[in-house]
N, C-alpha and C positions, 0 to 999 in steps of 0.2 A: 564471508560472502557465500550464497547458497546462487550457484547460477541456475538456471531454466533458460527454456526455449519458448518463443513464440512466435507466429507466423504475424509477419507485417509489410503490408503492402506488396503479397506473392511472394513475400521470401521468409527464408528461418532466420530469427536472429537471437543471440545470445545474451539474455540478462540477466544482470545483478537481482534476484529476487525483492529485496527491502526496496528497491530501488524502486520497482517496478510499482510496486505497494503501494505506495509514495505519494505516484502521481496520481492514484486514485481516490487517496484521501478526502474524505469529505471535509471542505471547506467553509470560511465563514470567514467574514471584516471581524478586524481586531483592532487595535489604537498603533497597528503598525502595519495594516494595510491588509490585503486580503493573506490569510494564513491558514494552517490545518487548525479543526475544529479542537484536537486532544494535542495538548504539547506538555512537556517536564520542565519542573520548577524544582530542580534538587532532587531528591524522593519521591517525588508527588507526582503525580498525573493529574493534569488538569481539565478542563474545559471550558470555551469560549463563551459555552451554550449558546442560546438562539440570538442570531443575528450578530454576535458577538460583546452582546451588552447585559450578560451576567455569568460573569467565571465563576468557579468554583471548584473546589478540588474535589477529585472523584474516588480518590483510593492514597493512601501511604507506602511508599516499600520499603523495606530494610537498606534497599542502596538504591545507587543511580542506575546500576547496573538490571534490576528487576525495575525499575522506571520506563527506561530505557526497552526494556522489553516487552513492558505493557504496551507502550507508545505502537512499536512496532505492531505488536498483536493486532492493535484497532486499523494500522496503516492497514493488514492483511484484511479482514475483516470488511472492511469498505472496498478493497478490490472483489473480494468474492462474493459480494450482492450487490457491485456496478454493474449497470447493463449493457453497455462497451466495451467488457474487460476482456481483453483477450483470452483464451485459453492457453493455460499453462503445461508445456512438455517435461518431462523429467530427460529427454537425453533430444540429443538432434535427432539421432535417428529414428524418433519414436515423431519427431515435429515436419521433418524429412517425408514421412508414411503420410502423415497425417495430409501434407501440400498434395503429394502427388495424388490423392486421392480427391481432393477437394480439386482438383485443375485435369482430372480422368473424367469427370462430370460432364 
């Protein structure tokens, strides 16, 4: 688990980075309802593609494990060219600086 900080709602809070990732993911209807557009199929990296109506796998890994880490890769990837995405702190006190500066305004 890699935590970060981020200011929410006038406060600092502490999260799970993959976590974070996650909810940013760009989405898309699947035959199991709306879901993230790249998911793992064993080795494989897949996607929904558009609208959810032509999968296809996108890459092979040697394990689940480099699967699993692509997956993650794109979670990040879509948080850092969402335009909602909060900004990410590497400590509280650096996310701490950042409030008090934003609320010295």
């Amino acid at each position: 688990m890699q935590t970060t900080w981020i200011i929410e709602n006038g406060r600092v809070v502490e999260r799970d980075a993959d976590e974070l990732f996650r909810e940013y993911a760009d989405e898309t209807t699947t035959p199991a309802g709306i879901g993230t557009r790249y998911h793992v199929r064993g080795c494989e990296l897949w996607t929904w593609g558009t609208g959810g109506n032509f999968p296809r796998m996108v890459e092979a890994f040697d394990s689940e494990e480099d699967a699993d880490r692509a997956l993650a890769d794109s979670f990040r990837y879509d948080f850092e060219h969402h335009p909602d995405a909060p900004t990410l702190y590497a400590s509280e006190a650096d996310a701490l600086r950042a409030l008090a500066e934003l609320t010295d305004d």
